[in-house]
C-alpha positions in Angstrom: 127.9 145.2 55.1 124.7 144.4 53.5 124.8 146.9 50.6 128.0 145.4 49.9 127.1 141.7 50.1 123.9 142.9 47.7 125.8 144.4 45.4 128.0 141.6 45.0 125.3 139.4 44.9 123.8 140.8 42.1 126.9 140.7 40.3 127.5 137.2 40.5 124.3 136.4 39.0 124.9 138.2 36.0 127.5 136.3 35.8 126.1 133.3 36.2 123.6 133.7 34.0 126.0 134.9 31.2 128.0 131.8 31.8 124.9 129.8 31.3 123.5 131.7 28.3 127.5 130.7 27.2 127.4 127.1 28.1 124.1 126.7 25.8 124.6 128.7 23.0 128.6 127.3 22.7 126.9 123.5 22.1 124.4 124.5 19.9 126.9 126.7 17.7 129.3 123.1 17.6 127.2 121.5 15.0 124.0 120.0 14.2 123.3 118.1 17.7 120.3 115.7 16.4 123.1 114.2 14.0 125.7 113.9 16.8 123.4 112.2 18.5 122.1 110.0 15.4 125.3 109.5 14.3 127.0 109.7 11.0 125.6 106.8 9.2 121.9 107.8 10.3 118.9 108.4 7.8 117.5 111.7 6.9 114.1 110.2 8.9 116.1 109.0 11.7 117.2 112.5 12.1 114.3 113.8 12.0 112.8 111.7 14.6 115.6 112.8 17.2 115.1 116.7 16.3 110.9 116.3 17.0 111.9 113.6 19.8 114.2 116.4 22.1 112.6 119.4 20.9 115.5 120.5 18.6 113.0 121.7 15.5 112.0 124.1 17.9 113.0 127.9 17.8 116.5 128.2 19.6 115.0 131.0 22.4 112.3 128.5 23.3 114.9 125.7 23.6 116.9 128.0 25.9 114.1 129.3 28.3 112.6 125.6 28.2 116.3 124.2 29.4 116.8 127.8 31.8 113.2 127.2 33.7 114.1 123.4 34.1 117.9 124.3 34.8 116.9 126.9 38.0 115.0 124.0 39.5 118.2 121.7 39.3 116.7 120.0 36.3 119.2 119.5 33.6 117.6 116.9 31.5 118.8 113.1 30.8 122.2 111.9 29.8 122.0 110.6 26.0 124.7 108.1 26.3 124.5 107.4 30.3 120.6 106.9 30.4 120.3 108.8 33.4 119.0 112.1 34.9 121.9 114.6 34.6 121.5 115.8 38.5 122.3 112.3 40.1 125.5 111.6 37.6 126.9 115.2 39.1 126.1 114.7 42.2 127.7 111.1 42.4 130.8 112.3 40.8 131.3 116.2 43.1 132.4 115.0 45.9 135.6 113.3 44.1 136.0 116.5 42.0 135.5 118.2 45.6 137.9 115.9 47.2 140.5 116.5 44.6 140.7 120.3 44.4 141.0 121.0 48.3 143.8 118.2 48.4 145.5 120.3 46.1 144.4 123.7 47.9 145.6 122.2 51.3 149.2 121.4 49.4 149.4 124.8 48.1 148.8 126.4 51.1 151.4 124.4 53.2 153.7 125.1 50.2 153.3 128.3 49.1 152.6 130.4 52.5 155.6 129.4 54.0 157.9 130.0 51.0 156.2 133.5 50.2 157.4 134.7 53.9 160.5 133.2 54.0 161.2 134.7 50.8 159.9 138.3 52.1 162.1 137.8 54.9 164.9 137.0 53.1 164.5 140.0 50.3 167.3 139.5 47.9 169.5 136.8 49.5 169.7 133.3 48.3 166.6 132.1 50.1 164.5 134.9 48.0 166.3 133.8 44.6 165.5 129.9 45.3 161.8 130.5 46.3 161.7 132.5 42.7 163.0 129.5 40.8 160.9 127.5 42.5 157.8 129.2 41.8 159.2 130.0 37.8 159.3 125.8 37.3 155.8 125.2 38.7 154.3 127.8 36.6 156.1 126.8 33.5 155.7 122.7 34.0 152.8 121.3 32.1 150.2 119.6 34.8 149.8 116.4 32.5 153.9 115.4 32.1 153.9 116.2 36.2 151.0 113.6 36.5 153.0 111.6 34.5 156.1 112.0 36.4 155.0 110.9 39.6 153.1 108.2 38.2 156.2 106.2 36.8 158.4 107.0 39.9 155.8 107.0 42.9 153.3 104.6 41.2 155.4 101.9 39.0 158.7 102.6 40.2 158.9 102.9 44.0 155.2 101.5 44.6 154.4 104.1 47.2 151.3 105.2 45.6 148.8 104.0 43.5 148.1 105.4 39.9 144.5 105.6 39.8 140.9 104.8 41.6 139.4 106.2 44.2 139.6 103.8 46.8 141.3 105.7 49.9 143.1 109.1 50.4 146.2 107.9 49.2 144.8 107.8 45.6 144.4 111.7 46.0 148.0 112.3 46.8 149.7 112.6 43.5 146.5 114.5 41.5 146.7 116.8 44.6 150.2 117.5 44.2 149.3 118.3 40.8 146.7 120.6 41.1 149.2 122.4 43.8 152.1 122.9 41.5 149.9 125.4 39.3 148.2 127.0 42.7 151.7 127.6 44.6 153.4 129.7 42.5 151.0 132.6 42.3 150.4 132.3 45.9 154.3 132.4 46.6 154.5 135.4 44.9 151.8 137.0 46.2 152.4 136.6 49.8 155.9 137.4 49.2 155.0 140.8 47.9 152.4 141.3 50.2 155.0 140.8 53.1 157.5 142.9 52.0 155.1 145.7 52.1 153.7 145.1 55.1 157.1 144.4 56.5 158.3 147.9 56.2 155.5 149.6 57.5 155.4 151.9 60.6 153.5 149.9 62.9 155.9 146.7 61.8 158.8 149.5 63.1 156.8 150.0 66.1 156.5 146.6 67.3 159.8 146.0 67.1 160.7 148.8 69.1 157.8 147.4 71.7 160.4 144.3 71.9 157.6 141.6 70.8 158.4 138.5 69.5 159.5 137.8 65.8 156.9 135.1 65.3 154.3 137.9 66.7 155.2 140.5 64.2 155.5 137.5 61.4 152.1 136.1 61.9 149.8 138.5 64.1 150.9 141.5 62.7 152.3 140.9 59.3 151.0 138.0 57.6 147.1 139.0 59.0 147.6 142.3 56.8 149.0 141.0 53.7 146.7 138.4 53.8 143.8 139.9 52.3 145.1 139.5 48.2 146.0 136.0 49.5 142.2 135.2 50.4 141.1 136.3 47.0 143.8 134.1 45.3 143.0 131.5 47.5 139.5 131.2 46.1 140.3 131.6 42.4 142.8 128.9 42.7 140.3 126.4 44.3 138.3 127.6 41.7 140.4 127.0 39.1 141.8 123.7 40.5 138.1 122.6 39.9 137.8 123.6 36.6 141.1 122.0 35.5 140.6 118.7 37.4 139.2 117.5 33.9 143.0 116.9 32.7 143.9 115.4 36.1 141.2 113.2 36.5 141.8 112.0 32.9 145.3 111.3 33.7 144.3 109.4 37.3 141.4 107.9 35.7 139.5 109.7 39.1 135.9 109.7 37.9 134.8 113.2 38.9 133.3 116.1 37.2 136.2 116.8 34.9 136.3 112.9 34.0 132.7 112.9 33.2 132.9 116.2 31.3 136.2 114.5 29.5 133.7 111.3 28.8 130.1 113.8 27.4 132.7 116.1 25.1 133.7 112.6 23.4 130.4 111.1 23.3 128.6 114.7 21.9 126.2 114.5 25.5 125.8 117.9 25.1 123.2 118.0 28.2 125.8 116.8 30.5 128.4 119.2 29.2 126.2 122.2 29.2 125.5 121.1 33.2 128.9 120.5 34.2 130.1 124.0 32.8 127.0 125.7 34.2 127.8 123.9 37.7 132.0 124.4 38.2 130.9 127.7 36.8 128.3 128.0 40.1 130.7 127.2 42.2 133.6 129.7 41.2 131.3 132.6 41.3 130.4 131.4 44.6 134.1 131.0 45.7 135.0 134.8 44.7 131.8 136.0 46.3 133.1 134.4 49.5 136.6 135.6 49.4 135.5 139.2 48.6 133.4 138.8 52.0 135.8 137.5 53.5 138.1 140.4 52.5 135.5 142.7 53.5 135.3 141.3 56.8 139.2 141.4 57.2 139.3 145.2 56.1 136.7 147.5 56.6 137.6 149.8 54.4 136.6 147.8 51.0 132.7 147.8 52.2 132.9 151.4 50.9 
């Protein structure tokens, strides 16, 4: 279990650190950053001053090791239109981001699981058809026209629900339902085909011949061996949820991550934008290394 967890741990940080070479290389490659900062109508001298000012006349490997070394210690420079140290305006705004993406995990899951047995269950009837449909119109509807949906009927309409802030858990009920639309189809379908194999297995046969209980062979003995795919979805969509919260919390005005990100990509604060993709980057990796030891852990056999 420790070779395995080693050799996984290696991986993910090569990947991190190709993601980070990535993230700096991708702002530096979108223009001349001392005049996004300047601005359009500044002087030649004024321009000047900014390159000499945050070391941008310097050679572009020695910018990058600088920003690495300083980056590893959590260091990720000062905001140019926030005035403030990068670090503190992440860490105000993750646990909203945070918030946000396992409200819409903990949707998809109460969602999706359920239909994806049913729907094994019930291979080829109605129930199965329904589930499909189901799972084909939250993969095909656009996130931001949902947002907007459920904002004019729950929000302005009915009145159940406000349309933005963060003030109490009811202001995460609509983004969450959101961010579970584009999570529950995939894990719909995966549990469904995941059950249906495990379903006609021997030792599914067996059990029923041992007369146990329906829910028994469901849950204990079904759903615990198909579930294994499901954990490694799980964690890409919770992964993915916080990568695309930046068009949710645009559209809920939820000043997270992805808003702030949303707010340094219109304001060219390349230091903030290189951070935030460096740090939802982080914690992806770290999601997938935990479901594959958590797969590990639930079968043996992948440790080899």
């Amino acid at each position: 279990m420790i070779r395995f967890f080693l050799r996984r741990f290696v991986v993910a940080v090569l990947v991190a650190l190709t993601v980070l070479t990535l993230a700096f290389l991708l702002t530096r490659l979108s223009g001349d950053l001392a005049i996004s900062i300047a601005g359009p109508n500044a002087s030649q001298d004024d321009i000047d001053t900014i390159r000499r000012v945050y070391g941008l006349n310097r050679p572009l490997w020695v910018q990058f090791f600088d920003w690495l070394g300083r980056a590893v210690q959590g260091d990720f420079g000062e905001s140019y239109f926030f005035r403030d140290r990068v670090a503190k305006l992440i860490g105000e705004r993750i646990p909203i981001t945070m918030s946000l993406g396992l409200t819409g995990l903990a949707i998809a899951l109460v969602i999706g699981l359920p239909l994806g047995i049913l729907a094994a269950v019930r291979e080829g009837s109605w129930v199965d058809r329904a589930v499909s449909l189901v799972a084909l119109i939250g993969q095909a509807m656009p996130s931001f026209w949902l947002g907007l949906i459920l904002m004019i009927v729950f929000g302005l309409k009915l009145g159940w629900l406000p349309i933005s802030g963060t003030g109490s858990w009811e202001h995460y009920v609509m983004p969450g339902v959101v961010l579970a639309f584009s999570a529950i189809p995939s894990l719909t379908r995966l549990t469904r085909s995941g059950m249906i194999e495990v379903l006609a297995s021997d030792y599914i046969r067996t059990a029923r011949a041992k007369g146990l209980t329906r829910f028994s062979i469901l849950v204990k003995h079904g759903f615990r061996n198909a579930a294994i795919p499901v954990v490694s979805i799980t964690a890409v969509q919770l992964g993915f949820m916080l990568g695309g919260s930046v068009v949710i919390e645009t559209v809920f005005a939820l000043h997270g991550v992805g808003y702030l990100a949303w707010e340094s990509i219109s304001k060219n604060d390349f230091p903030v934008v290189q951070a935030v993709v460096l740090v939802l980057a982080l914690l992806y990796i770290g999601l997938t290394l935990l479901a594959d030891l958590l797969n590990a852990v639930l079968d043996p056999r992948l440790r080899t």
